[in-house]
VEXSEGU-561730 format. One record per residue: residue in one letter; x, y, z of N, C-alpha, C, O in turn. Coordinates in steps of 0.2 Angstrom, whole numbers, padded with zeros to 4 digits, always signed. Atoms other than C-alpha are relative to their C-alpha. Layout:
VEXSEGU-561730
AXYZXYZXYZXYZ/...
//
This chain:
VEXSEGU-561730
X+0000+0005-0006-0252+0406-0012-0007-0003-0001-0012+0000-0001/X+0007+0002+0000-0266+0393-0015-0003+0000+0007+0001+0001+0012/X+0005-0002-0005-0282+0395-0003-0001-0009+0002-0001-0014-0001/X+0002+0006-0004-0286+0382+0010-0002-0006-0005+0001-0011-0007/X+0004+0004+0002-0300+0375+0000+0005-0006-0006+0005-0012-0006/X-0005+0002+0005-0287+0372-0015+0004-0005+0004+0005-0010+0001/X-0006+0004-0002-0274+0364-0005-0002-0007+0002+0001-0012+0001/X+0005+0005-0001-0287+0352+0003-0002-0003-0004-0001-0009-0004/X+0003+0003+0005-0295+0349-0012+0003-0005-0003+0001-0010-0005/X-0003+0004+0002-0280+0343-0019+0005-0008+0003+0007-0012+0000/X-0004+0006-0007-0273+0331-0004-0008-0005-0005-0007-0009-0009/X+0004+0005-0001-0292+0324-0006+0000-0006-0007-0001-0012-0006/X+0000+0002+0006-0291+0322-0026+0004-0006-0002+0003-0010-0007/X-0006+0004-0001-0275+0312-0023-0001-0003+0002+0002-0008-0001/X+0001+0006-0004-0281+0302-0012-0003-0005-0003-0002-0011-0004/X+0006+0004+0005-0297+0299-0023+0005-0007-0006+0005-0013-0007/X-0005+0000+0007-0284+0297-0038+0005-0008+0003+0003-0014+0003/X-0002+0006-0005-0274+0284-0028-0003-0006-0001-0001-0011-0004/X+0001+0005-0002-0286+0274-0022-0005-0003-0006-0006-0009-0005/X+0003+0002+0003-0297+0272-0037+0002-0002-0006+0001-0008-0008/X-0003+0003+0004-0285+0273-0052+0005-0006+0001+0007-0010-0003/X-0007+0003-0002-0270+0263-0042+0000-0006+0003+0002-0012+0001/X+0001+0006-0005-0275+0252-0029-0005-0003+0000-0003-0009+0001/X+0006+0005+0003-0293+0245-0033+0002-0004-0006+0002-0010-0006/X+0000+0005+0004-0288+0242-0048+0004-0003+0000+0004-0008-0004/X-0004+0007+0002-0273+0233-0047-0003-0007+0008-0001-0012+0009/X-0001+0005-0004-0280+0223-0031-0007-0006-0005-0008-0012-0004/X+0005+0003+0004-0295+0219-0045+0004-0004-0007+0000-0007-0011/X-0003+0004+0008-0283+0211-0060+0004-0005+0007+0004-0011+0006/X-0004+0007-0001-0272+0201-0046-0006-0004+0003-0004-0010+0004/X+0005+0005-0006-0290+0194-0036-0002-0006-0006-0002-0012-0005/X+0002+0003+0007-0294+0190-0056+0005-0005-0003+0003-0011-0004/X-0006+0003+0005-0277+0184-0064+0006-0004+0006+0009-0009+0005/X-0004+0002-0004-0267+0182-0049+0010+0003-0002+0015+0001+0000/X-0008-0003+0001-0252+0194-0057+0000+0007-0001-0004+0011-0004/X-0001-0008-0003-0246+0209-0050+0000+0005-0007+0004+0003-0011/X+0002-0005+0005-0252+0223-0063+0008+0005+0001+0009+0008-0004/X-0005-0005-0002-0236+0234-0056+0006-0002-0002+0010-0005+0001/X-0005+0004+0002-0224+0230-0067+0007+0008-0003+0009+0012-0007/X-0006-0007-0002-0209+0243-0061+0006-0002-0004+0009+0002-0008/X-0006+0001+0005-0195+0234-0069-0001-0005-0006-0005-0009-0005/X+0001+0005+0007-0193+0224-0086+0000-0005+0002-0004-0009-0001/X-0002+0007+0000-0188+0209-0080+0007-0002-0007+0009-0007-0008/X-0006+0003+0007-0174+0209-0096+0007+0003+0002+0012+0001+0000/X-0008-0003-0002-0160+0221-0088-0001+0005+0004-0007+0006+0004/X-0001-0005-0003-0157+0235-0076+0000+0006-0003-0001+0011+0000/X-0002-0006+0001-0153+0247-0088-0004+0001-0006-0001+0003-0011/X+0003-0003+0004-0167+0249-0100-0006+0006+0000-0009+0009+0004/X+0002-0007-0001-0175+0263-0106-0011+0000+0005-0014+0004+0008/X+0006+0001-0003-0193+0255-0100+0003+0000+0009-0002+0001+0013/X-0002+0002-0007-0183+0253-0082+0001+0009+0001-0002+0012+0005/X-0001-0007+0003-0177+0272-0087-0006+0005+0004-0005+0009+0009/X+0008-0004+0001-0195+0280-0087-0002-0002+0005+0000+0003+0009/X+0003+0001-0006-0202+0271-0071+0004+0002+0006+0001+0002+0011/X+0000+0000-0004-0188+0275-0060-0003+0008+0000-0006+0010+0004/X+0003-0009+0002-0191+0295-0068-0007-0001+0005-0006+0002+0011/X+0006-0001-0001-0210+0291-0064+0000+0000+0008-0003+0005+0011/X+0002+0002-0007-0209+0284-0045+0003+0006+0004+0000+0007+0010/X-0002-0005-0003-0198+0298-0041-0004+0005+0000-0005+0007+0006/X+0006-0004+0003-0210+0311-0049-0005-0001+0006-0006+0003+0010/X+0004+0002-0004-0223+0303-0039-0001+0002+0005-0005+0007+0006/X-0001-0003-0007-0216+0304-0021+0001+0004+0003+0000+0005+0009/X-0003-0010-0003-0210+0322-0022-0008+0001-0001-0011+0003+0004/X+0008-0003-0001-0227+0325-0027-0006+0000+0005-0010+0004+0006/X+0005+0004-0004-0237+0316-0017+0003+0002+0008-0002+0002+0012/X-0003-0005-0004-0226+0325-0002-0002+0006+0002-0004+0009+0007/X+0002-0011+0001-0228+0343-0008-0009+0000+0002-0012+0004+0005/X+0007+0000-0001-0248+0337-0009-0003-0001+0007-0008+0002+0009/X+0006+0002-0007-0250+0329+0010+0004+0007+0006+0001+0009+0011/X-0002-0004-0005-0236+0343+0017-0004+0005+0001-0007+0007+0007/X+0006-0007+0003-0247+0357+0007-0003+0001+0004-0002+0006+0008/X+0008-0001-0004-0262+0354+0016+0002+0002+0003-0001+0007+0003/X+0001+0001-0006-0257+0355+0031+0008+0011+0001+0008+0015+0005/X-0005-0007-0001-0241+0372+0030-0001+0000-0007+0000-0005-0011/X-0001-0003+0005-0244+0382+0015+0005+0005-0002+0004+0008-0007/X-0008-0004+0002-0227+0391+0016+0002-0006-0006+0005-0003-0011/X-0004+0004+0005-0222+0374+0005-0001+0003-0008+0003+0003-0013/X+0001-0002+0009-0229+0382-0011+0005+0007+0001+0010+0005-0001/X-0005-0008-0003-0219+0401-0006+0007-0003-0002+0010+0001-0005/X-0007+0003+0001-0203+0389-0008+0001-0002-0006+0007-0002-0008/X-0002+0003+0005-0206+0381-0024-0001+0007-0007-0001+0006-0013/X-0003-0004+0005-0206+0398-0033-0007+0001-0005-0007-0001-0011/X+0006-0003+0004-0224+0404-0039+0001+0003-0005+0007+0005-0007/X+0000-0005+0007-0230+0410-0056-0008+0002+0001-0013-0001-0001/X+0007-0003+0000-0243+0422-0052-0005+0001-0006-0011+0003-0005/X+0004-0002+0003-0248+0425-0068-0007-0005-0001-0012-0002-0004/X+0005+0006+0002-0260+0409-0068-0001-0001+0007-0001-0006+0010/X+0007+0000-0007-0268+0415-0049-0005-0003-0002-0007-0008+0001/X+0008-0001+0000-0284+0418-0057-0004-0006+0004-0002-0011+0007/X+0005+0004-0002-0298+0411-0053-0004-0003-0007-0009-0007-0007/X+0003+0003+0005-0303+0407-0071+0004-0008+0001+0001-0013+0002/X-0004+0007-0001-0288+0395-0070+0000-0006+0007+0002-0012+0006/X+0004+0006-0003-0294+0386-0056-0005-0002-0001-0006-0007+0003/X+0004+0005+0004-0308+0382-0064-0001-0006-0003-0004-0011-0003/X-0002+0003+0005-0301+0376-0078+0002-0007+0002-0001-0012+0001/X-0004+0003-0004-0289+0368-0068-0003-0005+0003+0000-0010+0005/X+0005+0005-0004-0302+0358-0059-0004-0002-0004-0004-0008-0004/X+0003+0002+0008-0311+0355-0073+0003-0005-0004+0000-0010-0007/X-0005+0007+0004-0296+0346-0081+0000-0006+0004+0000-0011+0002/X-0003+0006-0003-0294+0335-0066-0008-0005+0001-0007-0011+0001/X+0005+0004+0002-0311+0330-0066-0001-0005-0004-0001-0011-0003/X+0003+0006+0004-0316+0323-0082+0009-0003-0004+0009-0006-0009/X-0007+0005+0000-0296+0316-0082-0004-0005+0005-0007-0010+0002/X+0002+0005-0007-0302+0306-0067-0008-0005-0003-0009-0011-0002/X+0005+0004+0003-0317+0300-0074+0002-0003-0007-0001-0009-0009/X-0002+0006+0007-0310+0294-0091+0006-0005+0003+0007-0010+0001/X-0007+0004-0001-0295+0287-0083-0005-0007+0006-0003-0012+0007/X+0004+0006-0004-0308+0276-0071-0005-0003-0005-0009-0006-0003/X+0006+0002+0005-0319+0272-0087+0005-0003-0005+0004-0009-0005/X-0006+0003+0002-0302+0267-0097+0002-0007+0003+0002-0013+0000/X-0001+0005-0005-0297+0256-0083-0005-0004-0001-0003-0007-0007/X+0004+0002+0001-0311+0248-0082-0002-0004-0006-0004-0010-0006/X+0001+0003+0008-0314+0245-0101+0005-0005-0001+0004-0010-0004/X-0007+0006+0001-0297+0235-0100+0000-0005+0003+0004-0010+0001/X-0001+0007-0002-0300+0223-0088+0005+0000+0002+0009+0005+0004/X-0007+0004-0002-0286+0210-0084+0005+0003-0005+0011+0002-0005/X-0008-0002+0006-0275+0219-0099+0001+0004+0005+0005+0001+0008/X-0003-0004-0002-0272+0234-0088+0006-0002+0005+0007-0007+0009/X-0007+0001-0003-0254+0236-0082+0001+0005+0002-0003+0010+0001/X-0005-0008-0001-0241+0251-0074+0004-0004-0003+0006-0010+0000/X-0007+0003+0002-0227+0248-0086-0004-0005-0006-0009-0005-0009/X+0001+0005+0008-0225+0234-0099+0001-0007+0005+0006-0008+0009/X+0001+0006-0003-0229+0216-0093+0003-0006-0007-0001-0009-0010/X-0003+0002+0004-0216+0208-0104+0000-0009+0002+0001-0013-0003/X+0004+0009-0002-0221+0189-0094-0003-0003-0003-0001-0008-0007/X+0004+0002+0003-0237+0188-0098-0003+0002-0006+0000+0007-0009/X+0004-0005+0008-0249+0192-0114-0004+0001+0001-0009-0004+0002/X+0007-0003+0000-0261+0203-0114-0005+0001-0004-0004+0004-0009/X+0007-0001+0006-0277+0205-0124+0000+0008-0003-0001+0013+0001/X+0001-0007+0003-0278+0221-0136-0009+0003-0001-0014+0001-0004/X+0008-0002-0001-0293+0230-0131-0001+0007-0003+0002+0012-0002/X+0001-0004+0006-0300+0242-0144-0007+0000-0001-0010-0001-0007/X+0005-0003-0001-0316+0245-0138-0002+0006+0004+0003+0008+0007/X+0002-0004-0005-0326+0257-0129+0003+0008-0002+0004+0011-0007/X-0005-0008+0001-0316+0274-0126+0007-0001-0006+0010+0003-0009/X-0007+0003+0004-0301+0263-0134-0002+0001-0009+0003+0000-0012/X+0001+0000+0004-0310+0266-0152+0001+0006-0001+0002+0008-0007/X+0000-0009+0004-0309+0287-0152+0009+0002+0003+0012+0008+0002/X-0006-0004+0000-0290+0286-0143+0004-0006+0003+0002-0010+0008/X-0005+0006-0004-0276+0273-0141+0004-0002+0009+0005-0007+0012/X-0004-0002-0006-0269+0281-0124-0005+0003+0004-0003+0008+0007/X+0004-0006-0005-0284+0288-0115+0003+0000+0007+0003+0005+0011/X-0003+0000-0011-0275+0284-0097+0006+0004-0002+0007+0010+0001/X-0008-0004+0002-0259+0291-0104-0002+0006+0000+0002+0011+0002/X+0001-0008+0003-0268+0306-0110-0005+0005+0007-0006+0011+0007/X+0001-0002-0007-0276+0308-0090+0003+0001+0001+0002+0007+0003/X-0007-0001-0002-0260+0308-0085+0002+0008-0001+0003+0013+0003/X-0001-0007+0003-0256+0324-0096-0003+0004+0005-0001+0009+0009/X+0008-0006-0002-0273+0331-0089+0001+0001+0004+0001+0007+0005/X-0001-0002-0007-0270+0329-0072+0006+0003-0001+0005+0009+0001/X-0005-0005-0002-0252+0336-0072-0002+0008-0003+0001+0013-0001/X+0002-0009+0003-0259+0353-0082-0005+0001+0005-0004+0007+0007/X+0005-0001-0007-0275+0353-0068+0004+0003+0004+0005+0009+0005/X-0004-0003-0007-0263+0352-0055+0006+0006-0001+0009+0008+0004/X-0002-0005-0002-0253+0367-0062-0001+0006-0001+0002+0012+0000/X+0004-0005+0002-0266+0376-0065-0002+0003+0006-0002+0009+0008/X+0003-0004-0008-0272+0377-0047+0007+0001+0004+0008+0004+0010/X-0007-0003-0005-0254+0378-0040+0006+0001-0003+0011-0001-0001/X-0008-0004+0003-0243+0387-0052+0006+0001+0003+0007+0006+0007/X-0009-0001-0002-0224+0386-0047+0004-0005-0006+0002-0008-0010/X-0006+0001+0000-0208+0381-0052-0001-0008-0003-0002-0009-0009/X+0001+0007+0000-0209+0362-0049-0007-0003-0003-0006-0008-0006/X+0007+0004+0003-0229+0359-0054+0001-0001-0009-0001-0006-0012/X-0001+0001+0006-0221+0366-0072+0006-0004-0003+0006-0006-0009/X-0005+0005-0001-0206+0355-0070-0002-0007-0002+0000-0011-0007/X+0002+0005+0000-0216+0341-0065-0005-0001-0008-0004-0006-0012/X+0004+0001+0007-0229+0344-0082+0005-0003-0003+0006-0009-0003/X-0004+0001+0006-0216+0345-0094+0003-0005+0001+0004-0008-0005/X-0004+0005-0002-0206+0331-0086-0004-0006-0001-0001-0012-0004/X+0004+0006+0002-0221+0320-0086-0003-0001-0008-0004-0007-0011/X+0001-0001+0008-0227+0326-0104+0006-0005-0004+0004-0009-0009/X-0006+0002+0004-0210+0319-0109+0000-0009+0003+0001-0014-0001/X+0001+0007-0002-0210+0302-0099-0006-0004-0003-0005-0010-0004/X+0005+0004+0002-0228+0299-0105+0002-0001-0010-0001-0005-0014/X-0002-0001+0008-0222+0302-0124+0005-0006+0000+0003-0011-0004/X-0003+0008+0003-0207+0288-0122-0004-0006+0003-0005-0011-0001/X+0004+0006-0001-0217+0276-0113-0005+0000-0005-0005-0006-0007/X+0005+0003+0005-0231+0276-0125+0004-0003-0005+0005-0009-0004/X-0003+0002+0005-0221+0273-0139+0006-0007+0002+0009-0010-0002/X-0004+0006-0004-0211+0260-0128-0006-0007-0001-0006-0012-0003/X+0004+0007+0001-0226+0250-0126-0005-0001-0006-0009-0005-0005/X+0003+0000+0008-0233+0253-0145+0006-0006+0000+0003-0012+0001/X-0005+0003+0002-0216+0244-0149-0002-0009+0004-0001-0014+0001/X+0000+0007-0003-0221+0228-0136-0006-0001-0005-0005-0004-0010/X+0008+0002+0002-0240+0228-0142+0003+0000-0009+0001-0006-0011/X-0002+0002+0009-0233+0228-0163+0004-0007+0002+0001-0012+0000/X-0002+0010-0001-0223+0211-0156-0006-0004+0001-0010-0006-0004/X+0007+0003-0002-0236+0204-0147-0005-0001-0004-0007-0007-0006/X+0007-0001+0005-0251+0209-0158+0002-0002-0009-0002-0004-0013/X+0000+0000+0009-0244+0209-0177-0005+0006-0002-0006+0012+0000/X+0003-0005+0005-0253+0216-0189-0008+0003+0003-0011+0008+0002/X+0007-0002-0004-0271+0215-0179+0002+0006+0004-0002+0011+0003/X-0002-0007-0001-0262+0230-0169+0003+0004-0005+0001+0010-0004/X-0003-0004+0006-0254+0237-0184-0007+0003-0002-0007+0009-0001/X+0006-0003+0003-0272+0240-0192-0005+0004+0005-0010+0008+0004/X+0003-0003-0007-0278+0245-0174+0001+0007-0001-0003+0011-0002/X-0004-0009+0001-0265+0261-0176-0003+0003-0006-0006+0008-0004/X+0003-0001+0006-0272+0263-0194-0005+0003-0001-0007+0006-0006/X+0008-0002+0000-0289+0266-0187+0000+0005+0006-0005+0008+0007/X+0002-0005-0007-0287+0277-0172+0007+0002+0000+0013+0000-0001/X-0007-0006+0001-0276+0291-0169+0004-0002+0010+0001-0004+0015/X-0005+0001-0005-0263+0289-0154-0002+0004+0005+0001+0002+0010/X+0002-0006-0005-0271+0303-0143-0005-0001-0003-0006-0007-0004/X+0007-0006-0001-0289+0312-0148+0000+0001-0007-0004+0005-0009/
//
């Protein structure tokens, strides 16, 4: 059973997480560009696999984002979702909190480095500029690979059932969505993205 502190901690992390990767900054690309960053469906069909991955994602979200504001407040919800004591310790919430830190801090320095390109989804409208500076020089996908970070953080400090559900599920949607939005950016960009890939590894 996670500890007060832990449960709190993670309501707050969320919220932090929320409102600095999500809502700043998309309210900072529409003040800039005046186009919604949130780009939930393709715009080309109902049943694509990019349309596929976000409703996965949105779902993923809200359960979680539930289990996080229930948590705090009754911690019988974790009791129901089916503990894996082996990753109590307290090493592992260190770690665990460790991961979600310096995820949180690349994932807000990432943002940032992108400007107006930053998107959720693939923005198949308009054209975005390929940004392949800054952190974008040592990893193609640093937000992507936040993403990773926080879902293994968060199952680190609240080993169950669903947190490992939620990993591996997310592990698996961030893996087709990258290579979904590789596939736009090789249209888009040509060869000047082809030689980008060339020079920098996809991850780390």
């Amino acid at each position: 059973m996670p500890s007060p502190n832990v449960r709190i901690g993670l309501l707050i992390y969320f919220v932090l997480f929320l409102g600095a990767c999500l809502l700043w900054r998309m309210m900072r690309v529409w003040k800039k560009t005046k186009i919604n960053p949130l780009m939930l469906q393709s715009g080309l069909s109902k049943d694509t696999a990019h349309d596929y991955v976000t409703q996965h994602f949105k779902w993923l979200s809200l359960i979680s984002a539930l289990i996080f504001v229930y948590g705090a407040v009754d911690s019988r919800i974790y009791s129901w979702l089916i503990p894996i004591p082996y990753f109590l310790g307290p090493g592992f919430q260190y770690f665990g909190w460790a991961i979600l830190g310096i995820s949180f801090v690349i994932c807000v320095v990432a943002q940032t480095q992108m400007g107006n390109s930053w998107r959720v989804g693939i923005d198949f409208k308009n054209r975005t500029e390929l940004v392949h500076q800054g952190i974008f020089r040592a990893s193609r996908n640093p937000i992507f690979m936040t993403m990773i970070g926080t879902l293994l953080g968060v199952f680190l400090l609240i080993p169950n059932a669903w947190t490992l559900v939620l990993l591996i599920q997310g592990y698996t949607i961030v893996q087709i969505q990258v290579r979904l939005e590789e596939q736009h950016l090789a249209t888009l960009h040509g060869d000047h993205y082809r030689r980008y890939c060339s020079q920098v590894r996809r991850w780390f």
